[in-house]
N, C-alpha and C positions, 0 to 999 in steps of 0.2 A: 504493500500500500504506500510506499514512500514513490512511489510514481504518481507525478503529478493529473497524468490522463488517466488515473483511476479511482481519484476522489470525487465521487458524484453527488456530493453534499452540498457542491460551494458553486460559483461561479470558476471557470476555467482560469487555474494560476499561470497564465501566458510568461510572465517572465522566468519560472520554474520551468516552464519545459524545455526540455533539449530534445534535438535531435534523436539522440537515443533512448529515450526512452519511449518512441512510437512505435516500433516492432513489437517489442515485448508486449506492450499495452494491449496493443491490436491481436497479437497472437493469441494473447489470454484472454480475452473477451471472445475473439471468434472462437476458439477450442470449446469455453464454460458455455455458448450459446448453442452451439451444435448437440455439445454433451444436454444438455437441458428441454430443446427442442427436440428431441427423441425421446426423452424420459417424457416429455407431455403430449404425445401422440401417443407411446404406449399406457399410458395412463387414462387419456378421455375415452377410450373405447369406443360402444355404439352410442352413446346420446351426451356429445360432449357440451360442454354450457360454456357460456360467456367467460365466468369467474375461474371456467376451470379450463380454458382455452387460449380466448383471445387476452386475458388480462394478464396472464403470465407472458404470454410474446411482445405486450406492447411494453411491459415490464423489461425485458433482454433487449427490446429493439433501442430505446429510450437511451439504456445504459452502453450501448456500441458507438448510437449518435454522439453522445455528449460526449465520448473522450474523441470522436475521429473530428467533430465540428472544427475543435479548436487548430488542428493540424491541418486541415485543407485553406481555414482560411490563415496561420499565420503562413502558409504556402503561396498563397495569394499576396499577401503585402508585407512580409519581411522573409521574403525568400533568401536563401542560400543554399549551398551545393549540399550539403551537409543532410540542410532539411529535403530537398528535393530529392536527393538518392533515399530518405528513408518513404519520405510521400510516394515515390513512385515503387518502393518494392511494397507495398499495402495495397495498392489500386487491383492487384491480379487479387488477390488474397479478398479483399472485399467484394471483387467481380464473383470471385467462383464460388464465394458462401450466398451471392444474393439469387446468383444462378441455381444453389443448391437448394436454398430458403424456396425459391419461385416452382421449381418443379418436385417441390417432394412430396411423393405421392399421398406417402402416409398423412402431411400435413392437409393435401389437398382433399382427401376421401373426411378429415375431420371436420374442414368447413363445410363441406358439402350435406354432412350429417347433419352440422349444427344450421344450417340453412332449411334443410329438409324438418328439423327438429319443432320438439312441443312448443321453446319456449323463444324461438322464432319472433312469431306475431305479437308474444307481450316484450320484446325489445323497445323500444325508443325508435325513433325514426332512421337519428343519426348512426344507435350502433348496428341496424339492420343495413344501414346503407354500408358501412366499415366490411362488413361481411360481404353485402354484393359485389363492390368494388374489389376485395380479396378473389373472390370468383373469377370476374374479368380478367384481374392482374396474370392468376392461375394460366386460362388458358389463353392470354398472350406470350406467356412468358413456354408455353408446347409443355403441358404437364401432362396433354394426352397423349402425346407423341410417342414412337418407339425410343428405345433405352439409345441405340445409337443418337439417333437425333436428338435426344435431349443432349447428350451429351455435349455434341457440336453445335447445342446452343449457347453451352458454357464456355465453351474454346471460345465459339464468335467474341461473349462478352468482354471474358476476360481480355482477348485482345483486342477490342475496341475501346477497354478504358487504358489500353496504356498508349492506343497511338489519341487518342483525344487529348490525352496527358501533353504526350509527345507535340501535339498538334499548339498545344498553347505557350508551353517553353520553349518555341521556334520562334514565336509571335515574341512574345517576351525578351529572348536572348537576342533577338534581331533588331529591336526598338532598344534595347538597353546598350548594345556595343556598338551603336553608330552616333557619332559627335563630330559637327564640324566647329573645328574652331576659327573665332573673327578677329580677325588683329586691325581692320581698317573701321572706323567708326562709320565710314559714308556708307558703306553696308546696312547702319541699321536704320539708316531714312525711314522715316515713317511709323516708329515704334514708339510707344508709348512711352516715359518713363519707366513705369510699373514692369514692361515688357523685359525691356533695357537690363533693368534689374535683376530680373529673371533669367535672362540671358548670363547676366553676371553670376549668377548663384550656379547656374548652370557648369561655368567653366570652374571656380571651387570647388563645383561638390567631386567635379572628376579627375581632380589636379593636374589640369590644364595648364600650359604655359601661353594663356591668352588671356584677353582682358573678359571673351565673351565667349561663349560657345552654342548653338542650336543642338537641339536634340528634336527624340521623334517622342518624347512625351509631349502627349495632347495638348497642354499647356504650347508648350514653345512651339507647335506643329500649327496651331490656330494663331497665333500672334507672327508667324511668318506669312505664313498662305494669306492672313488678313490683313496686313496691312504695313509689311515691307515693302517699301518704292521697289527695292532693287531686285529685277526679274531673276539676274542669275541665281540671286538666294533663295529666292521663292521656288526656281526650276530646280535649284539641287536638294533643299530640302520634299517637294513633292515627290520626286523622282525615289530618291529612300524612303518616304513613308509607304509610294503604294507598291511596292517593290518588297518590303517587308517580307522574308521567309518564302523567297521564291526561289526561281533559277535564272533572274533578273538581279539590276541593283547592285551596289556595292556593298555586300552583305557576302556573311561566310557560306558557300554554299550548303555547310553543315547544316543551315538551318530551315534549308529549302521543304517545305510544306508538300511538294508534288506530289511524293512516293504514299503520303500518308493520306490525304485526301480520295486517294485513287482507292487505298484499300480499305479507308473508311466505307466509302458508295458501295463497293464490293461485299464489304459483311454486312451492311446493313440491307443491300438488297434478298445475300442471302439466308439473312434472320427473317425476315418479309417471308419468303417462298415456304423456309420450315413452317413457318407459322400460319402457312395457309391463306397469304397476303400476295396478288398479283405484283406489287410494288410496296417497297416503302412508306410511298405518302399515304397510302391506304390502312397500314399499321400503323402510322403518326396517329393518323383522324379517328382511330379508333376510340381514344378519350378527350376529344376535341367538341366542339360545339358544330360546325362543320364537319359534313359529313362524308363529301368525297371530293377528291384533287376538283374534278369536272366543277363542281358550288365554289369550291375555292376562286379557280380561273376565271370563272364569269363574274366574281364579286372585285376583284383586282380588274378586270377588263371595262368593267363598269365606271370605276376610280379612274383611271386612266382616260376612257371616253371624256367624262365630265373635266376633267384637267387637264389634257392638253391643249385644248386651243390655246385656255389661256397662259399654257407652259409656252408653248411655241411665240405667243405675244412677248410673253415675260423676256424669252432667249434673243429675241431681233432686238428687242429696243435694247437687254445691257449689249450685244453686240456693235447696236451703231453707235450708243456711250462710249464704250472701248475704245473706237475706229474714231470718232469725231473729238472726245473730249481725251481722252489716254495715249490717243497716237498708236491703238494696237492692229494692226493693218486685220488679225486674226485673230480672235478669243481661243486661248488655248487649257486644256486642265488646269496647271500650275498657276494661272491668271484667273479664271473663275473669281475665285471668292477675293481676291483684291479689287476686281474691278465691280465688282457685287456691294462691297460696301462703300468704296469711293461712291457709287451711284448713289446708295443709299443715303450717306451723307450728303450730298450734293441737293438730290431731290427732296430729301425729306429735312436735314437738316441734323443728322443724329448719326454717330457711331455709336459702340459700344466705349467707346473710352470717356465718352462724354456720361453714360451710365456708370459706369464703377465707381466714381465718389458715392453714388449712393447706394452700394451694396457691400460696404466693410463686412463682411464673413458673420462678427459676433452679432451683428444687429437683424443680417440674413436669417440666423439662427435662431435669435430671440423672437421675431416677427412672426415666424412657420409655427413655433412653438405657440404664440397667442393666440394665431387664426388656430390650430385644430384645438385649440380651449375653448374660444368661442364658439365654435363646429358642434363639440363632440362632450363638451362638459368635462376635459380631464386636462390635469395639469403637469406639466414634466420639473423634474426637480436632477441636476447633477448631484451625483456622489462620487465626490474625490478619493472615497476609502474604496473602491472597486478597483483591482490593478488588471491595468490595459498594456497591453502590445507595445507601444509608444505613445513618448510624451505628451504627441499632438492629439492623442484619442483622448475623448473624456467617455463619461461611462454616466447616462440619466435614468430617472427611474419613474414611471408614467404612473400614475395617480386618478384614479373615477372621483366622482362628483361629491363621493361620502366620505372621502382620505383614504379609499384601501387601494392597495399597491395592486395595480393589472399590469403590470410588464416591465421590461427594461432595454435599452441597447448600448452600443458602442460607438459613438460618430466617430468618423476618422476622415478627413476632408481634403485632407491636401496630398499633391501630388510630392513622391520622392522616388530615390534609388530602392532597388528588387521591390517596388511594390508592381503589380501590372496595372496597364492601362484601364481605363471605361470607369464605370460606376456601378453599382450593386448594391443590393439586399438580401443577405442570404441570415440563414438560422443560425443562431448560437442554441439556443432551447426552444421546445415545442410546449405551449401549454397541453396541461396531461396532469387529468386527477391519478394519481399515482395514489398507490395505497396511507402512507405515510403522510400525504398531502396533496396543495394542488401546485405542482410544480408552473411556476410563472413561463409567460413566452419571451425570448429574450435574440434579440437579432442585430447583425450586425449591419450597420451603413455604412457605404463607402464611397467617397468619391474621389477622385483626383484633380481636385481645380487647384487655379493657382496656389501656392504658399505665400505668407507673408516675407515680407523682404526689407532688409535694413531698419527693423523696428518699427515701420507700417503694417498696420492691419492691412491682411488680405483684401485685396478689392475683387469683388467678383464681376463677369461678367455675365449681364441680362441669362443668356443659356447657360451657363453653371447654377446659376437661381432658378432655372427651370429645373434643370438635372436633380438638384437637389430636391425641387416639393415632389419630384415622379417616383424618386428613390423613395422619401421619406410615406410616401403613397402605398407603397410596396410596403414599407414597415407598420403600419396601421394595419395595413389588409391582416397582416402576420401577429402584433402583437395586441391589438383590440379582438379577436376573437373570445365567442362565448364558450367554441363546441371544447368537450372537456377530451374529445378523441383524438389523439394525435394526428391517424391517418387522415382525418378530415378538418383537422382546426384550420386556421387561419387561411393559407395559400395552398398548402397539401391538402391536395387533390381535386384543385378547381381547374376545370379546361382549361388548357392553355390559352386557348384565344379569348378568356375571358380573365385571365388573372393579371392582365395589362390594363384593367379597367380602371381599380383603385388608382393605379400610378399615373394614367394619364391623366383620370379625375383633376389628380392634383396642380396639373400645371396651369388649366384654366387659370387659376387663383393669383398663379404670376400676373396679367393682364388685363386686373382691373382696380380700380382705383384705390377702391375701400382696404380691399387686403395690400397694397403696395403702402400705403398712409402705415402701416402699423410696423413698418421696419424703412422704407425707402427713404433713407435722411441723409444730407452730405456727413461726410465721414470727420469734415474739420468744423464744419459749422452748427451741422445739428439741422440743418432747413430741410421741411418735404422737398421732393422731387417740383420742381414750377410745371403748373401747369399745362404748360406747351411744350415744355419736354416731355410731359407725359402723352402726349395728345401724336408729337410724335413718336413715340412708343409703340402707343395701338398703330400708327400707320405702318409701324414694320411686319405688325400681327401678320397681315394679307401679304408682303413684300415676297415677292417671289415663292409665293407659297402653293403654288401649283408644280414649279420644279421641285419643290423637297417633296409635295405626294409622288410624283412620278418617279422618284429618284427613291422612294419605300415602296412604289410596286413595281419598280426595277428588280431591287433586292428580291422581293416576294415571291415571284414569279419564276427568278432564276431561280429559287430555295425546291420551289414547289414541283417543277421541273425536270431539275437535277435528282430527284429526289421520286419520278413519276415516268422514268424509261428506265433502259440496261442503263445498267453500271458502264463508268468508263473505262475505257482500256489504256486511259493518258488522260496526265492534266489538258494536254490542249483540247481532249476531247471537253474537256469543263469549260475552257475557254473560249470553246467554238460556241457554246450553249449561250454562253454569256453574252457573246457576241451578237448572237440571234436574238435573245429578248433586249437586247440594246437595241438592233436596228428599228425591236417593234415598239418599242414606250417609250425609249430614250431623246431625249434633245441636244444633251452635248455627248459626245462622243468621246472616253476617255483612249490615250495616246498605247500603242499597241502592245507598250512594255508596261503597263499596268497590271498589274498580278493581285487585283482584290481578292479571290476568291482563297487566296494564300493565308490570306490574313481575317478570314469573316468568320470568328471565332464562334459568334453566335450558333453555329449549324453543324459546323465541325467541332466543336469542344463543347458548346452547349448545350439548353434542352430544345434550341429553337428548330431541329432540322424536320422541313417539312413542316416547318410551322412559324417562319418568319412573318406571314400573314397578319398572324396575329396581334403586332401592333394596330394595323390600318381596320383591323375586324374590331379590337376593344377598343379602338377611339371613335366608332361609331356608339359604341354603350356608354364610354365616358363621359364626350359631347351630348348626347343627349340627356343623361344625368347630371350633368352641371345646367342644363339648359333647366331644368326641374326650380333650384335657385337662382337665374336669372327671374324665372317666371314668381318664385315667392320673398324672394330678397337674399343676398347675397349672405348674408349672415343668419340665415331663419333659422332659428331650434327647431323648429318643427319637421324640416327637412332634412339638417344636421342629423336628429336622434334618427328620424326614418331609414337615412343614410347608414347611419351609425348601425343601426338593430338590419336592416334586411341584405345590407352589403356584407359590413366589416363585421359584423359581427355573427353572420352564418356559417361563413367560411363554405366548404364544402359539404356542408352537412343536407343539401339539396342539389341538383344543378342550378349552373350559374342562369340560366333562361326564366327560372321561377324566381330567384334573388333580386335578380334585373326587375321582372314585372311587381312582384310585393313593392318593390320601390319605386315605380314611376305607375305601376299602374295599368298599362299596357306594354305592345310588345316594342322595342327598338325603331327608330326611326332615323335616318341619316342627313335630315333637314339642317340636325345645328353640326353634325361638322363640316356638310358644306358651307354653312353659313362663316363657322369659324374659320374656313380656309378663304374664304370669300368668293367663292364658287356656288352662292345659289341661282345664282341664271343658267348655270348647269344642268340642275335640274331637271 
């Protein structure tokens, strides 16, 4: 017990763990769960019960999460080779207990009993649905299948998580070991201070013998492409970012993505065929909302119809911008987003530099914090005695309407060295009445926006203050639930294309007045936002916001796709794909050495494959549920608590389609996201 991953009493002791102490950990948890999951199958017999069933495996399952939690995510933002050689010899190890857990017979003949059983129909709704869902899981996972092929369902697994593995510490190791260093200042034309800084911090953290350095974290990656004068930086930094972990780029080729990608599609087409799946995307949608590729393609074809005209308007006028005010005889990738805000500024009268005084990080923080008190009736309180990861993490603990403790997480917000790129919300604990008690749900937030710099508070920009309420949206979904069942509390086990709802929910909030007054203050002065800064704010709302939908049913479509014929026999065969749903949706054309699919971690390392969709699917449910408090007041408790009790607080304990209508009322409707992209003449 002097192993830190094996005190399940406490919150995870992060700076206690080492590296080695996660094999042993993991061995002895899967060994005690195997040996114990056999003792309780030969024990339930013919009429097994809830208490003498399912409550002991959510009891083992609980206690394998809480010690593997804290080791995937310090994997995630305080990597080293150390922890990474022990993360990646656990991944086969957990593959081939969960492939063993999903087809074992004996386990499956006792749900089946217990479903078939007396005490069945006097269950609860939620733990009868635990049980259905257990059945499904069963025969996706080929529990009927012969003994060969279950087998070579576990091989597939097993080695699907270590090249997903593989597939992320390529992305990773690729983004981490490229730095250009600046020794000319006329280079950084057009950089904000704040950037400048950035840049600077940049070349210390890698002990650089320059004054400044660019990197391909997202930070320095967006403050280049946006809004450096000087094109060669902008072309060389684009050029490595989408190059990233290809067979392109100035990158080691060690970290080239091809070979893994290829035999990703490969096992997972042939997991699809064991399991009695013509394709892939057909096993994705099997716990989806959406029910086959064909509904998929026509809902994306739909988006796309309604958005390009005015994508295609959007792309001529910054074109002749370019050509007429920028001198660019040719709008090219590396140019986009510089000559995109130069417009922006120009016509509207607004960058994003001009917003960062009024988004200092702590005021961000406190602001998001008051709007979901007002929402939701609960209040978050930091605790300093909670030890975190690093310095920059604090650790709060959420609070109901009566002072009793409902949950807690980790924010950690800024970007640095071995953490990886993007944003997230992922579980530290699952709410779970445990026998002892009711174990709280506890999740981690993560983002990577700027850092503060030379004693300045962080200043964020307008989209990191998005990023952040869609994250934080995600963590509601997760730590405000009621259901006391693991498999179904919060996020686990809601359709994929429905568990993007909460999080998109949340960004409305960024764009409108009353929620931006409760944090939007200059950073030296203390002033709201003036008015007309705000006013052009909203004008960026619609600002080329039919190229960013087409440019997510870009993505969508190639996910859904790739993921909905044969496997490939070659990356280029991915790239050829890509290239085809570019010529059919696309308006700019990225340059031939562009290797995104190398790096789109979501489908290849995450749970989005064949299901990238589901952004543009949940921001139909989101938009129309914020559209709810447009229509009763942007602050109304009445549609807060509604919110609160039929969204956040069901979790999975119904499908997301009855969750959606108990709170609006009826079914979905796509009027307010068109409206919010500013495409309702689309219609």
């Amino acid at each position: 017990m002097s192993n830190p991953l094996l005190r399940m009493e406490t919150l995870p002791a992060f700076r206690a763990i080492e590296p080695d102490h996660v094999i042993p950990a993991i061995d002895q948890l899967l060994t005690e769960n195997r040996r114990e999951i056999e003792r309780l199958v030969a024990e339930a017999g013919e009429a097994p019960t809830w208490d003498t069933l399912v409550a002991p495996l959510q009891r083992l399952e609980n206690r394998l999460e809480n010690a593997w939690s804290p080791v995937s995510h310090l994997n995630s933002v305080m990597n080293s080779p150390a922890l990474r050689e022990a993360y990646n010899a656990c991944l086969p190890r957990l593959s081939d207990y969960s492939s063993w857990l999903s087809q074992h017979q004996g386990l499956y003949r006792a749900f089946r009993a217990l479903a078939d059983g007396e005490e069945y129909p006097r269950l609860s709704p939620a733990r009868r649905k635990v049980i259905d869902d257990a059945l499904r899981d069963f025969h996706l996972s080929g529990v009927d299948l012969p003994r060969e092929s279950r087998d070579r369902l576990r091989a597939i697994d097993s080695r699907l998580s270590e090249l997903t593995a593989s597939f992320e510490e390529n992305v990773l190791d690729a983004t981490q070991s490229w730095r250009y260093p600046i020794h000319d200042e006329s280079e950084l034309a057009g950089l904000a201070e704040s950037d400048r800084a950035m840049l600077a911090q940049n070349a210390r953290d890698h002990e650089l013998d320059a004054p400044w350095a660019a990197t391909l974290d997202f930070p320095s990656v967006h403050a280049v492409l946006t809004h450096a004068d000087d094109s060669a930086l902008r072309e060389r930094v684009y050029h490595a970012f989408v190059t990233r972990a290809s067979d392109t780029g100035p990158h080691d080729s060690a970290y080239d993505n091809s070979t893994n990608m290829v035999e990703i599609l490969r096992l997972r087409q042939e997991k699809a065929e064991l399991t009695g799946f013509p394709r892939y995307a057909h096993r994705s949608l099997a716990t989806k909302m959406a029910e086959t590729p064909e509904q998929v393609e026509q809902f994306l074809a739909d988006l796309a119809r309604r958005a390009r005209p005015q994508a295609e308007r959007d792309r001529d006028e910054l074109e002749t911008f370019a050509r007429e005010e920028l001198g660019l005889d040719r709008l090219e990738s590396p140019h986009v987003a510089w000559a995109a805000e130069k417009m922006r500024e120009r016509r509207l009268g607004l960058s994003q530099e001009m917003l960062k005084p009024y988004f200092p990080a702590p005021q961000v923080v406190d602001g998001l914090f008051r709007l979901v008190q007002r929402l939701f009736g609960i209040s978050l309180q930091p605790d300093p005695e909670v030890e975190t990861w690093h310095d920059d993490v604090t650790f709060y603990r959420i609070y109901g309407p009566e002072g009793e403790e409902r949950a807690g997480f980790y924010l950690d917000l800024y970007a640095r060295r071995n953490k990886r790129g993007g944003a997230w919300m992922d579980v530290c604990r699952q709410r779970y009445a445990r026998a002892d008690g009711l174990q709280l749900p506890v999740a981690y937030m993560t983002c990577n926006s700027t850092p503060p710099v030379d004693g300045k508070p962080a200043l964020f920009t307008h989209d990191e203050v998005i990023t952040l309420f869609h994250e934080f949206g995600h963590g509601l979904h997760h730590m405000l639930t009621r259901v006391d069942e693991p498999e179904i509390a919060g996020i686990n086990g809601v359709e994929w294309d429905a568990v993007e709802l909460p999080s998109q929910f949340m960004e409305n909030w960024c764009w409108e007045r009353e929620p931006l007054d409760l944090f939007a203050r200059h950073y030296e002065t203390g002033d709201p936002m003036p008015e007309d800064l705000f006013q052009r704010l909203q004008g960026t709302r619609h600002f080329h916001a039919a190229l960013q939908l087409l440019r997510q049913v870009e993505f969508s479509l190639f996910d859904m796709r790739l993921h909905d014929r044969d496997a490939p026999a070659s990356a280029d065969e991915i790239l050829a794909l890509l290239d085809e749903v570019r010529r059919e949706v696309a308006v700019f054309i990225p340059p031939s050495y562009n290797r995104f699919p190398h790096g789109f971690a979501h489908i290849f390392a995450g749970g989005y494959a064949a299901g990238y969709y589901s952004y543009k699917w949940a921001e139909v449910l989101s938009a129309d549920a914020f559209a709810r408090f447009e229509e009763e007041g942007l602050f109304s408790r009445e549609a807060g608590d509604a919110y609160l009790r039929e969204i956040l607080e069901a979790g999975a304990s119904r499908p997301a389609a009855e969750s959606f209508r108990a709170f609006r009322g009826r079914e979905p409707q796509i009027d307010a996201l068109l409206r919010h992209c500013g495409l309702e003449e689309a219609a």
